[in-house]
C-alpha positions in Angstrom: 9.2 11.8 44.4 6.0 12.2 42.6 4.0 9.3 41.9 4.6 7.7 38.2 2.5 6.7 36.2 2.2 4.1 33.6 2.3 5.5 30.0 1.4 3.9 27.1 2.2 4.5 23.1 0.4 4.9 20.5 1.7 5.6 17.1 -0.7 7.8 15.2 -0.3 7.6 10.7 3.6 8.1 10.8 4.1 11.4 11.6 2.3 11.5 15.2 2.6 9.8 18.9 0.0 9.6 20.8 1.3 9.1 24.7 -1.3 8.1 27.2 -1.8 8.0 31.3 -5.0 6.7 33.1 -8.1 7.7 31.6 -9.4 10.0 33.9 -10.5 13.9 34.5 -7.4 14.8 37.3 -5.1 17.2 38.1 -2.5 15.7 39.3 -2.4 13.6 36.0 -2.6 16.9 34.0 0.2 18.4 35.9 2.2 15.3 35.0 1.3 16.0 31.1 2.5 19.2 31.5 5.8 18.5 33.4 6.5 16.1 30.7 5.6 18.6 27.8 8.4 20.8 29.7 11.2 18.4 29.7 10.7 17.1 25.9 12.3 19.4 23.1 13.5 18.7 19.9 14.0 20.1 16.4 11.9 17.3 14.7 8.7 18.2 16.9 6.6 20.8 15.6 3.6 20.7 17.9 2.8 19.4 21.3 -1.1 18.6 21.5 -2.0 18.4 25.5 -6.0 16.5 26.6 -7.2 15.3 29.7 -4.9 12.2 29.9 -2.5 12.5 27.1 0.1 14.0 25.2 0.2 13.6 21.6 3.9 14.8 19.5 3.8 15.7 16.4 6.8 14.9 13.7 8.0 17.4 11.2 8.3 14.7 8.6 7.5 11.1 8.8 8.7 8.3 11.2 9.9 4.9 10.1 10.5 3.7 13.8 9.0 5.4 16.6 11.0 2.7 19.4 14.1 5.1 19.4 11.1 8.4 20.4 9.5 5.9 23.2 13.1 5.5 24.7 13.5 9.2 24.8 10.3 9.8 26.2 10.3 7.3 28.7 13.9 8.4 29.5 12.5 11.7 30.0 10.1 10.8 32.1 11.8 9.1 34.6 14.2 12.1 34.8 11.4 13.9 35.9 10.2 11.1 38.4 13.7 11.6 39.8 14.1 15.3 40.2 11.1 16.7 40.4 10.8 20.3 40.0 8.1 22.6 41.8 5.6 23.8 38.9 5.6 27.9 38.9 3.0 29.0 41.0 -0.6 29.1 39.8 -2.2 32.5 38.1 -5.8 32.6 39.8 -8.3 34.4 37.5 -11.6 35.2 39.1 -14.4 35.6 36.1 -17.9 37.3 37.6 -21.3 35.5 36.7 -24.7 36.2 36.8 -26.5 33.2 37.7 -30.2 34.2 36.4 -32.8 32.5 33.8 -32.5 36.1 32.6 -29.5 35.1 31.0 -29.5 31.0 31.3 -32.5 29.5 29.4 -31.5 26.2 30.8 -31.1 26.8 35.1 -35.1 26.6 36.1 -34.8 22.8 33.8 -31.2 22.0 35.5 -32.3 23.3 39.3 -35.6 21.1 38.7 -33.4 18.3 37.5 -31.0 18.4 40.0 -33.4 18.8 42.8 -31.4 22.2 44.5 -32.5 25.5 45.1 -30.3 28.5 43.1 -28.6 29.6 46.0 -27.0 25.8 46.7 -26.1 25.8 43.3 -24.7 29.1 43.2 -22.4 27.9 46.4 -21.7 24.5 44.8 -20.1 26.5 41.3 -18.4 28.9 43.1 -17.0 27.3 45.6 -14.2 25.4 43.5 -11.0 26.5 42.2 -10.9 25.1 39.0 -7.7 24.1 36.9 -7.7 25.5 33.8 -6.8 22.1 31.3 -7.0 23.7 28.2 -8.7 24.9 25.5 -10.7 23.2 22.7 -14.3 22.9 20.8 -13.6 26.5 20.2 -11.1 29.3 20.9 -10.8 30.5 24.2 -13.5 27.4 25.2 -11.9 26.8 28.7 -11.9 23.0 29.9 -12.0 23.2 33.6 -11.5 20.2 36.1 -13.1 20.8 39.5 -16.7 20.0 39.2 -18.8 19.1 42.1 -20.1 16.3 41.9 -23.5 17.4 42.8 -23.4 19.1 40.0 -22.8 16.7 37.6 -25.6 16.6 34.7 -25.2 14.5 31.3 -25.0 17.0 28.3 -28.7 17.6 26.6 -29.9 14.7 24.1 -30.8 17.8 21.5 -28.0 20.6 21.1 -28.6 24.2 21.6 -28.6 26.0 18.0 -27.2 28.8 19.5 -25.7 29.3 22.6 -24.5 33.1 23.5 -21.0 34.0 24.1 -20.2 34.2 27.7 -22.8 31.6 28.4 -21.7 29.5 31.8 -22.8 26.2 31.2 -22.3 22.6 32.7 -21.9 19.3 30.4 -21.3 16.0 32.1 -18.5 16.7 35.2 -17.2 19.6 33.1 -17.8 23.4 33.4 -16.8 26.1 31.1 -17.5 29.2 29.5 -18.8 29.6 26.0 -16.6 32.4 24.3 -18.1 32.7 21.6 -21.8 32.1 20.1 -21.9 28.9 18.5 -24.4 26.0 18.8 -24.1 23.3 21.9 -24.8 20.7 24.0 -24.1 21.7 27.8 -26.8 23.2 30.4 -26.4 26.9 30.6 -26.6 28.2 34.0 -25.2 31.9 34.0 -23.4 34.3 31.9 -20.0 36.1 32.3 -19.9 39.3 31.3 -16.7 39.5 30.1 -14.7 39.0 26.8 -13.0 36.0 27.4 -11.3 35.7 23.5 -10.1 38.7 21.7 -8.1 37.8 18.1 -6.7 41.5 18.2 -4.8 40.9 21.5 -0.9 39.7 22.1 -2.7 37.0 24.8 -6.3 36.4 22.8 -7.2 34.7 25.7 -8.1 35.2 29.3 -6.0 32.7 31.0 -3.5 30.2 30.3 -3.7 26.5 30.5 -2.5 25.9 34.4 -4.4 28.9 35.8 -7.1 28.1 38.3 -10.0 29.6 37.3 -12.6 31.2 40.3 -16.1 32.3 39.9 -17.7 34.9 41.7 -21.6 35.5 41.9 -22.9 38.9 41.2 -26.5 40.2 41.1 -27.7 42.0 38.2 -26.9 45.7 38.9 -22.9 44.7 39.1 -23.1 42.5 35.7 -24.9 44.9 34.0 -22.1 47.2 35.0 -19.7 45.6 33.5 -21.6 44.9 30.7 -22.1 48.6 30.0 -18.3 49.4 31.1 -17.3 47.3 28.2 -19.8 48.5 26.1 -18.6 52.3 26.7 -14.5 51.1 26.0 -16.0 49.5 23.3 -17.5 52.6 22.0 -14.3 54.8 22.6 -11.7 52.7 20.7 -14.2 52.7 17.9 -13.9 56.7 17.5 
């Protein structure tokens, strides 16, 4: 049996449930969430909003009582405790980066912070498999758990204005990917070449919540290879 945790409930206006396990960044708490998400179905739910450590359901209309919804969730859950079920086995999606001041205004600031050469740093970021949370701030903004915690850095006390899409970056014991440009707060230490959210696609995004996630170094000549390869597709849907 797989460990159980203790959930708590919190009612959110009346139309919302906010269910909650330890407050921490871990995976096997997030594979809980989602084992849970899984097992719970029913025609008054509309949407199922997954974080870190909780799971929040949201009502079509509003609730006078949510006891009767803890009972079912909690009898849900220990289901679950009781029969586990092996999750499906995990999609690995391997994302190239260019580590390189060329493309990460940030890494000469964050190496100097973080007292490590490049080349430590490089092996410390790509050495993890990281789980792939979800998404949030933006779309296709991957929340990955599987820092090292060398590599840990508090997000910057000023904001970026504008950060560029693909951007690699490192904010607190999180890593991620900036998909598109937008302003922000985390350390930029590379840049995928890759589009990691399309809009005109059946899957917009790159991976699904549950994937690991894998980066691979690559010098410049192979990123700026992919760079033009996408460039020239690009260019040949356009005509």
């Amino acid at each position: 049996m797989s460990m159980a945790y203790t959930l708590t409930y919190f009612p959110m206006g009346n139309r919302a449930l906010l269910i909650e396990w330890p407050s921490q960044i871990d995976v096997d708490i997030i594979e809980d969430i989602w084992q849970l998400r899984a097992a719970l179905s029913d025609d008054a739910i509309t949407e199922y909003i997954v974080a870190y450590h909780s799971l929040t359901i949201v009502f079509s209309v509003a609730q006078k009582d949510f006891n009767p919804w803890i009972q079912w969730v909690q009898e849900k859950y220990a289901h679950i405790k009781n029969n586990p079920t092996a999750l499906l086995p995990k999609k690995v999606v391997e994302l190239p980066v260019y580590y390189s001041s060329e493309v990460a205004p940030d890494l000469e600031d964050y190496l100097s912070n973080k007292k490590i050469s490049l080349q430590e740093m490089v092996h410390l970021h790509t050495k993890p498999e990281y789980t792939l949370f979800f998404y949030g701030f933006q779309p296709g903004f991957m929340y990955l758990g599987g820092l090292d915690k060398k590599l840990v850095q508090p997000r910057k006390d000023k904001p970026s204005a504008v950060v560029n899409s693909g951007s690699v970056a490192v904010g607190g014991a999180q890593t991620g990917i900036y998909p598109l440009a937008s302003p922000g707060g985390w350390h930029i230490i590379g840049h995928c070449p890759l589009i990691l959210f399309d809009p005109q696609l059946p899957e917009p995004c790159i991976a699904k919540p549950g994937d690991v996630i894998k980066f691979r170094a690559v010098e410049k000549n192979e990123y700026q290879e992919i760079l033009d390869s996408l460039r020239d597709h690009k260019m040949l849907i356009n005509h």
